[in-house]
C-alpha positions in Angstrom: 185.6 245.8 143.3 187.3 242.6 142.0 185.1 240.3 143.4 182.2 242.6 141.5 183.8 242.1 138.4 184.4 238.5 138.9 180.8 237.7 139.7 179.9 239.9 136.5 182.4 237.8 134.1 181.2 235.0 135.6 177.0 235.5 134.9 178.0 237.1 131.5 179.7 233.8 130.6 176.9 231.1 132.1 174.5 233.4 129.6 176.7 232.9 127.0 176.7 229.5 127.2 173.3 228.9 128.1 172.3 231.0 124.7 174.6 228.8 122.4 173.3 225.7 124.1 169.9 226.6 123.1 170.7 227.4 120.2 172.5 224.7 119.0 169.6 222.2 119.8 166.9 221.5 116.8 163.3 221.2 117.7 161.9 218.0 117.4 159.8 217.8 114.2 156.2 216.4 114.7 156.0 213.1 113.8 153.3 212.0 111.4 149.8 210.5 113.5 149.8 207.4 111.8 146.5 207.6 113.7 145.1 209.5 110.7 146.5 207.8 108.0 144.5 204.3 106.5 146.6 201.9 105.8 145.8 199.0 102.9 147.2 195.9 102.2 148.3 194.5 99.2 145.6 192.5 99.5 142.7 195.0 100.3 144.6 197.4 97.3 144.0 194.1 94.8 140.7 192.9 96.0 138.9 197.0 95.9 140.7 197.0 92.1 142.1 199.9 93.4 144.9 201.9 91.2 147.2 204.8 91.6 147.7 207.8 89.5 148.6 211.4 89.3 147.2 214.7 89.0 146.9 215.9 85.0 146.1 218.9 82.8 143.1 218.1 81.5 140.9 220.9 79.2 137.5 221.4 80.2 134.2 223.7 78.9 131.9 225.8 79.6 128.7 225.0 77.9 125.2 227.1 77.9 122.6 224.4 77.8 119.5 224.8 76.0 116.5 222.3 74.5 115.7 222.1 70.6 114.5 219.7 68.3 115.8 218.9 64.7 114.3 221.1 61.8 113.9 220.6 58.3 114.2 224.4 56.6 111.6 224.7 53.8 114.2 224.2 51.3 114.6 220.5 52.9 111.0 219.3 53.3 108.5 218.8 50.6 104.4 218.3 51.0 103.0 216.3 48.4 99.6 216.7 47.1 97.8 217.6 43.7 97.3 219.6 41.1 94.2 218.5 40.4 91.3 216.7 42.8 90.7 213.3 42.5 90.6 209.6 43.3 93.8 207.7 44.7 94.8 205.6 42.2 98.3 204.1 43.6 100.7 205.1 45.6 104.3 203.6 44.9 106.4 204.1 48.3 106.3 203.6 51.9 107.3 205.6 55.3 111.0 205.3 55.4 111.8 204.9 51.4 114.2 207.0 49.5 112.5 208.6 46.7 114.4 210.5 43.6 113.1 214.0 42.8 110.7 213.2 40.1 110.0 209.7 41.0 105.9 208.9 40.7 104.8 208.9 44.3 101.1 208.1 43.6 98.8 208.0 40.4 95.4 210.0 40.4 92.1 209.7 38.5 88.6 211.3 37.9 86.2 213.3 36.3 87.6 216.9 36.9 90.9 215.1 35.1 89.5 214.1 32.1 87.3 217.2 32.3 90.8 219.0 31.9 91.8 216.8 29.1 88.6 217.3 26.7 88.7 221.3 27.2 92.7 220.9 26.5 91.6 219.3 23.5 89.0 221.0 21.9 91.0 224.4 23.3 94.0 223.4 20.9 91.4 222.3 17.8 89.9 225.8 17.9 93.3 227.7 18.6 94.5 225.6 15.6 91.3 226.9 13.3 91.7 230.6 14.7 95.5 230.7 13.8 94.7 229.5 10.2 91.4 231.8 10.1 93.8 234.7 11.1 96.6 233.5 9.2 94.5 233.7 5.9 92.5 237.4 7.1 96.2 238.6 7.7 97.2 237.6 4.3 93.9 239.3 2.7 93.9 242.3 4.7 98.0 243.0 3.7 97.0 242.8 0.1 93.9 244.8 0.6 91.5 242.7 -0.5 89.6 241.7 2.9 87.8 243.9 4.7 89.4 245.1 8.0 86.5 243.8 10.2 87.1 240.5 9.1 90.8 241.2 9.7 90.1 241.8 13.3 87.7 239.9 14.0 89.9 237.2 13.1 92.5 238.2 15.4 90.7 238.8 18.2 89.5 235.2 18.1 93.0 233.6 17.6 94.2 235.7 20.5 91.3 234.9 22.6 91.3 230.8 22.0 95.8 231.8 21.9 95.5 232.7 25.6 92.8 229.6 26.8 94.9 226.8 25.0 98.2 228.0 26.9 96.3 228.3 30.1 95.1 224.8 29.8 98.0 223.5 28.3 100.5 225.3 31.5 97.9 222.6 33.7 98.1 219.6 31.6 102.1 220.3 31.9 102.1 220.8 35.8 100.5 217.7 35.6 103.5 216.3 34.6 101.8 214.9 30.9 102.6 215.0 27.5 100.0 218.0 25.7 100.8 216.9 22.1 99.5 212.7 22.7 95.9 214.6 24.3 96.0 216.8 21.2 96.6 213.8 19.0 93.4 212.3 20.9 95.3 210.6 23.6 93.7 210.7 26.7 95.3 209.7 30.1 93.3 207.6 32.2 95.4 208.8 35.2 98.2 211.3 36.2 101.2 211.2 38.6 102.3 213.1 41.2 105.8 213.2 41.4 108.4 214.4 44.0 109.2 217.6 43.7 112.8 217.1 45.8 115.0 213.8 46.5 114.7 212.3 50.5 113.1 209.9 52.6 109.3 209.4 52.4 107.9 210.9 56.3 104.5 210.5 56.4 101.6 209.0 54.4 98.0 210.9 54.5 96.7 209.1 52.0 95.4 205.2 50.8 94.5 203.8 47.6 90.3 204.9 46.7 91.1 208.2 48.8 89.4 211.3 46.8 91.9 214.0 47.4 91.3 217.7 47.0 94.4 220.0 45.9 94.5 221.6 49.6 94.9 218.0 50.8 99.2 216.1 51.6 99.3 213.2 50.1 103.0 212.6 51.5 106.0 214.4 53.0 109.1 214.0 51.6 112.2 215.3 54.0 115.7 216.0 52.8 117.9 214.5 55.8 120.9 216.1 54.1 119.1 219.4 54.7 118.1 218.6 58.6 119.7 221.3 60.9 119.4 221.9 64.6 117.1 224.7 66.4 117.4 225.7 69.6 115.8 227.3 72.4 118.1 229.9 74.7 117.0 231.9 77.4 117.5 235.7 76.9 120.0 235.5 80.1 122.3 233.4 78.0 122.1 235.5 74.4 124.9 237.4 75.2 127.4 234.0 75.8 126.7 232.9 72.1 128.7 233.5 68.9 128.2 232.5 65.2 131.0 229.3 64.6 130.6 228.2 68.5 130.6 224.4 69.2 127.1 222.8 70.0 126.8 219.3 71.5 123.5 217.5 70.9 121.5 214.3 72.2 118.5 212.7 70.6 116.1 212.2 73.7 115.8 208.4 72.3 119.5 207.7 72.4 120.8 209.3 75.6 124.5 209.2 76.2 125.4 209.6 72.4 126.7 213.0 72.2 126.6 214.4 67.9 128.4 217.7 67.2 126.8 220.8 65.2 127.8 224.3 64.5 126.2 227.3 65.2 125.3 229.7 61.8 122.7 231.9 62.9 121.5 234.0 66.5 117.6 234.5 66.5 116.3 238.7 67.2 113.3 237.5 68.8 112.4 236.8 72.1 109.6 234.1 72.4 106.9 236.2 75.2 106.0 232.8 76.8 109.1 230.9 77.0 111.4 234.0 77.5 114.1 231.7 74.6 115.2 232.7 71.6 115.4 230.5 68.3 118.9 230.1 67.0 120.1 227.4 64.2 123.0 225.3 64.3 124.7 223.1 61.1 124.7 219.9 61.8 128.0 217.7 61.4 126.8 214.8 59.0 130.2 212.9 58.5 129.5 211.0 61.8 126.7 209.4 60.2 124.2 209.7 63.0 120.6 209.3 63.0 118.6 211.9 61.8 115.0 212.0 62.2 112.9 215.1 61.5 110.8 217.0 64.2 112.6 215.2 66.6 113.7 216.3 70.3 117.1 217.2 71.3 119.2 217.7 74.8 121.9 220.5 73.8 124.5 222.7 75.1 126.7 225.5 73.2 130.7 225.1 73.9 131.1 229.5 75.1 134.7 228.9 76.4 137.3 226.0 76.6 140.5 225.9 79.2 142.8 223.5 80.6 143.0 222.4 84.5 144.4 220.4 87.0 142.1 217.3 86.7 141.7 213.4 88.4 139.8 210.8 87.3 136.2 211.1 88.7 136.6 207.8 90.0 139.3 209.3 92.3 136.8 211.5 94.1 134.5 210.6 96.7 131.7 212.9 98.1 130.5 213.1 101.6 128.1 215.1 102.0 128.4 218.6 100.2 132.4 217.7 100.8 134.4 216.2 98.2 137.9 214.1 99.5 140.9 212.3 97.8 143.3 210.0 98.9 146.7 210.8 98.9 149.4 208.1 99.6 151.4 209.1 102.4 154.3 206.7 103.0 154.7 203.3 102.1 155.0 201.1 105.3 156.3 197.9 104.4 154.1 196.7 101.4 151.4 198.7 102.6 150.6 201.8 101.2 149.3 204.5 103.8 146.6 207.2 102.6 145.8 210.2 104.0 141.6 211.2 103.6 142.8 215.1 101.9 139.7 217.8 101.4 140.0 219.3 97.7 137.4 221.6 96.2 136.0 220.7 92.6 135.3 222.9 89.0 134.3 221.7 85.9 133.5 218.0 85.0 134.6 216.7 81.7 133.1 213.0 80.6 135.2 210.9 83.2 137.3 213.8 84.4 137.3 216.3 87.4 138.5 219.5 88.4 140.4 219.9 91.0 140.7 223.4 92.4 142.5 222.5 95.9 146.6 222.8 95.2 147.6 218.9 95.4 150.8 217.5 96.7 153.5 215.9 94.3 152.4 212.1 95.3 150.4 209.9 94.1 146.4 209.5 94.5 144.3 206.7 94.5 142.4 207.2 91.1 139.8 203.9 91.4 138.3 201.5 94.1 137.7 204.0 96.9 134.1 203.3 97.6 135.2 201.2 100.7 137.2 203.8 102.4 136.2 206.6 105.1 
């Protein structure tokens, strides 16, 4: 029975021991495979240009692109042509020249002009013999000594030649001329037409010795002050918009130089063939960009705006569909030793990427990885 208990006290202590041994003793970590990591000299870091950097908050957007062109409203763009039919004179300005609301853009002539002119003429002699006819019936007829035929006929004459001198004279006026020189027997041998709004000349339909009709542009006149945006989004992409929303804009002719509008107004009306809807959008003049009427744009509406962890496009390389980074492991001497890390990328912002992957808190090589694998 002794030597049982021995033998027991004896096993129960070798366990003891043998547990506190083990469990004393730290597992070896794993060291780092240098076998995966790519070392660089200080030489091959200088000569790639590479650099180092960390990840930053960056904000990005999300944008609804759509395709437009800039619009004059009619308030903004002016056809020229005239009140009258006629022979092309002169015309006074040139595509591209500024021209002052009621500036002469070109000078008419012919024979339905001075037509207008002797009927002006002769209208105002007889309306100023049927006043004074009427004048003088009225005066007889109060004091009953004219008859009262007399007294109306005389009035229905004044009224009659009244109402074809005011007509004639309302033309003579839209002509932009003086009535009381072609009363006074001064004819004009031409008449202007004039702008009818201040901008930039746009187009020319017309050259001197031209006859003209009054259904016929002799120019267009645009208001750039006036110009404003309209664009094209699909149905599918209505719902994202809101009056006041950011919209960036590109002239087709001068890629790469992003202008900034505003969006005012969200069109009701679905266009049948391209399935888009027509909205407006204010543009921002105080950057002084070029503004050219009718002509195409590249567009997208800012919907929503946030702030994520970002690096330097530069700092991403793409295999594939994979995306990688290089993250500096260790320094070994004065070499630095990357390690190739998979990330998964957002948004892109102008030189700026998303990264969605968590990152570690080291740094990244941000240029000059085009060499590495």
């Amino acid at each position: 029975m002794n030597m049982k208990k021995l033998s027991y006290a004896l096993m129960s202590f070798l366990v003891v021991m043998t547990a506190f041994s083990c469990g004393g003793k730290k597992s070896p970590e794993p060291a780092q495979d240098e076998e995966e990591l790519i070392e660089i000299t200080p030489e091959q870091f200088k000569n790639s240009g590479m650099a180092l950097g960390m990840p930053a908050q960056k904000t990005f957007a999300e944008r609804v692109a759509c395709k437009g062109y800039i619009s004059a409203p009619a308030n903004a763009m002016s056809k020229i042509s005239p009140s009258i039919a006629g022979k092309v004179n002169a015309i006074y300005f040139k595509i591209g020249d500024y021209v002052q609301k009621g500036h002469t853009v070109a000078t008419i002539s012919g024979n339905e002009f001075m037509d207008l002119q002797q009927q002006f003429a002769e209208s105002a002699a007889a309306f100023t013999k049927a006043k004074l006819d009427y004048e003088r019936a009225s005066a007889l007829w109060a004091e009953k000594i004219g008859a009262e035929k007399d007294f109306l006929t005389a009035k229905s004459i004044f009224l009659s030649t009244k109402a074809s001198y005011q007509s004639l004279r309302s033309r003579i006026v839209a002509l932009n001329l003086n009535p009381s020189g072609i009363e006074r027997g001064r004819m004009y041998t031409s008449f202007p037409v004039v702008a009818p709004i201040s901008g930039y000349l746009t187009k020319t339909n017309a050259v001197i010795g031209q006859f003209v009709s009054m259904a016929d542009d002799i120019a267009e006149i645009v208001n750039v002050s006036g110009l404003q945006l309209k664009l094209q989004v699909y149905e599918t992409d209505i719902d994202r918009l809101k009056v006041g929303q950011t919209v960036q804009y590109q002239r087709a002719e001068n890629p790469g130089n992003l202008q900034s509008a505003r969006l005012v107004s969200i069109g009701k009306t679905i266009d049948p063939e391209s399935k888009t809807i027509d909205c407006m959008a204010a543009i921002d003049k105080s950057a002084g960009a070029l503004l050219i009427n009718d002509s195409y744009v590249e567009a997208a509406v800012v919907v929503n705006q946030f702030t994520a962890n970002a690096l330097p496009a530069t700092a991403v390389q793409k295999q594939g569909n994979e995306y990688f980074v290089f993250v500096v492991e260790k320094r070994k001497g004065s070499s630095y030793m990357l390690r190739k890390m998979p990330v998964s990328v957002g948004h892109a912002e102008r030189d700026y990427v998303e990264i969605t992957t968590p990152l570690p808190d080291k740094e990244i090589v941000v240029r000059g990885i085009d060499t590495l694998q």
